[in-house]
TIKE-520934 format. One line per field, with one value per residue (C-alpha): residue number from 1; residue in three letters; x, y, z. Coordinates in Angstrom, 2 decimals. Layout:
n = NUM, ...
res = ALA, ...
px = X, ...
py = Y, ...
pz = Z, ...
% end
This chain:
n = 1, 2, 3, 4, 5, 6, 7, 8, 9, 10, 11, 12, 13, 14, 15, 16, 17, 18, 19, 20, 21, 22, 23, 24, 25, 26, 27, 28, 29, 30, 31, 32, 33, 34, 35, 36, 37, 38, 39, 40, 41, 42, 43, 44, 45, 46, 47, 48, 49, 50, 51, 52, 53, 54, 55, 56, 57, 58, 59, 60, 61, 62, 63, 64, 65, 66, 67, 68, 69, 70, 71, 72, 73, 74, 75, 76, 77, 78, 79, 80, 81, 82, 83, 84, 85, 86, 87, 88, 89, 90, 91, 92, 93, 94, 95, 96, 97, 98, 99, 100, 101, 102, 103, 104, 105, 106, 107, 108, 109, 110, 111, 112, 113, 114, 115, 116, 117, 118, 119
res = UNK, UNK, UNK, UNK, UNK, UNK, UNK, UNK, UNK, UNK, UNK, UNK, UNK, UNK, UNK, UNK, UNK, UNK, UNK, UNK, UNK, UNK, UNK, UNK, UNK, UNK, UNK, UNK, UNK, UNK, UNK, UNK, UNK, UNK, UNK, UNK, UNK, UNK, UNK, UNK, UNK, UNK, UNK, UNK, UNK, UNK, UNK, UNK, UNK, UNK, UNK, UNK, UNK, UNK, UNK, UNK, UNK, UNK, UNK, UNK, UNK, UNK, UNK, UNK, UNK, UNK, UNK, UNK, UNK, UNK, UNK, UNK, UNK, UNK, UNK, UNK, UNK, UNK, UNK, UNK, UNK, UNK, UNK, UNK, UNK, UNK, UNK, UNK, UNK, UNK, UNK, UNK, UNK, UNK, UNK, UNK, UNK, UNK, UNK, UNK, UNK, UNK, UNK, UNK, UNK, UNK, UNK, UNK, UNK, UNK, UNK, UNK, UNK, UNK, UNK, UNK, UNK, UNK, UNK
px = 54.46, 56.20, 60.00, 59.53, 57.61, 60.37, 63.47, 62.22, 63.35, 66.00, 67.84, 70.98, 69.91, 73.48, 75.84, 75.38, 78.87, 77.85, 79.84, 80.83, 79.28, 78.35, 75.13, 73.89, 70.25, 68.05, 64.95, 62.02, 58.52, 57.12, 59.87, 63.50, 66.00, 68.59, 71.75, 74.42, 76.66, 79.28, 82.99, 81.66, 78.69, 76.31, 74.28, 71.61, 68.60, 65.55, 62.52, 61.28, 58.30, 58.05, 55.32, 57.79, 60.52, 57.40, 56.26, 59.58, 60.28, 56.99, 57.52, 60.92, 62.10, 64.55, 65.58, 69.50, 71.20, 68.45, 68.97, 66.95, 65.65, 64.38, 62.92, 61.41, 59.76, 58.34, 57.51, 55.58, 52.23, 53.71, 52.35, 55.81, 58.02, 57.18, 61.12, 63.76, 65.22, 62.90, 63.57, 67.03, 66.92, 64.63, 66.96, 69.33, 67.46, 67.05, 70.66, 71.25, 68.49, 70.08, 67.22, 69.37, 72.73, 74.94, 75.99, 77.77, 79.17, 79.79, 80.82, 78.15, 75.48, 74.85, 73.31, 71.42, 70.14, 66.96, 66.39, 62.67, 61.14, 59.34, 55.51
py = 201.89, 199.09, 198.16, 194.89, 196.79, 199.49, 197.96, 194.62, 194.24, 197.15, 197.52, 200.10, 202.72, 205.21, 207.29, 210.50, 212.52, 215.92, 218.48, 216.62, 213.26, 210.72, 209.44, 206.02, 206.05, 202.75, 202.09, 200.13, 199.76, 202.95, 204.74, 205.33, 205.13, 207.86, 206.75, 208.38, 205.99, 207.55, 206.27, 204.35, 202.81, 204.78, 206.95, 208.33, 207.84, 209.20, 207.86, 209.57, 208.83, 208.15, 210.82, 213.43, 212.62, 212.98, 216.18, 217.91, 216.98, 217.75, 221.53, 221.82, 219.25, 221.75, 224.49, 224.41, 225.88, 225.83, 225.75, 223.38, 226.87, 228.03, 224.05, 223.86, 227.49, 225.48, 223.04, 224.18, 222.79, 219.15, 216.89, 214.72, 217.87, 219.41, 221.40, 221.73, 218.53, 216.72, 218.48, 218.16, 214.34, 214.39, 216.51, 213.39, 210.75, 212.59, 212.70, 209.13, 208.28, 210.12, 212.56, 215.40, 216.19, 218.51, 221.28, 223.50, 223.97, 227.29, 227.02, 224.69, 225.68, 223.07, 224.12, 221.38, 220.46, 218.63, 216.98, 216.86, 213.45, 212.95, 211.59
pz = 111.24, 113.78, 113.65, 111.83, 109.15, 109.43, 109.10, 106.83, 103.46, 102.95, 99.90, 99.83, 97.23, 97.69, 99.75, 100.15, 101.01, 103.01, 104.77, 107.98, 107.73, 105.21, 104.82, 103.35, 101.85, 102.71, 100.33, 101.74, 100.44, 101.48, 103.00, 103.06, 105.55, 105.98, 108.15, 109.74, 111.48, 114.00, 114.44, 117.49, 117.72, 117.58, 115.23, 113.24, 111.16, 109.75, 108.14, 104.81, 103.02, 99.72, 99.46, 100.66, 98.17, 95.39, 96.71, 96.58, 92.86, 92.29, 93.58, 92.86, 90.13, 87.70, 90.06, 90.79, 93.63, 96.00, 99.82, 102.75, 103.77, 100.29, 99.98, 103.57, 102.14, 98.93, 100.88, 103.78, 103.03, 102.63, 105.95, 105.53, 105.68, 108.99, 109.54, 108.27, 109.27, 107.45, 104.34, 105.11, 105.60, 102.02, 100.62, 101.10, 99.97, 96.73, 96.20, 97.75, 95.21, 92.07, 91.72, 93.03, 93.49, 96.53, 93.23, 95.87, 99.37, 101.02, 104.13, 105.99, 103.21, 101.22, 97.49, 95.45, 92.23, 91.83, 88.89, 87.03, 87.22, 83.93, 84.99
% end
């Protein structure tokens, strides 16, 4: 995928507040966009397929409470969700999205819900 391809034709889909940073969720045709900006001017993102979003509702769509550990475990024979980053940054889009939601924080562990996606 090149940078025109990448970065073309964004629409802002949500915000996603975490435990130390916010997030904003980009949707584009095949992908989404998770950004972190920093105070200056730098930052963050990560590319998500769509295909990764579908295969973690698929697996876990209903389950509450569940961890990026206990997802990356779920997950493992996904090609989009290689660590737990990836899951993480998924994980993120799903709630930017309003598929999922942050249900708890302990400490830096961050709990969520993921909701079934009726096919």
């Amino acid at each position: 995928m090149d940078n025109r391809s990448l970065f073309s034709g964004l629409q802002y889909r949500g915000r996603v507040r975490s435990v130390r940073r916010d997030y904003h969720v980009l949707e584009g045709a095949h992908h989404y966009v998770v950004l972190s900006p920093k105070d200056d001017a730098g930052g963050y993102y990560a590319i998500v397929h769509r295909a990764a979003l579908s295969y973690i509702a698929k697996r876990l769509g209903g389950k509450k409470s569940i961890t990026t550990a206990e997802a990356f475990e779920a997950c493992k024979r996904s090609k989009y969700l290689t660590n737990r980053f990836s899951v993480l940054n998924a994980l993120y889009a799903l709630v930017g999205t309003k598929d999922a939601r942050i249900s708890k924080v302990v400490g830096h562990k961050l709990f969520f819900g993921i909701r079934k996606r009726i096919v």
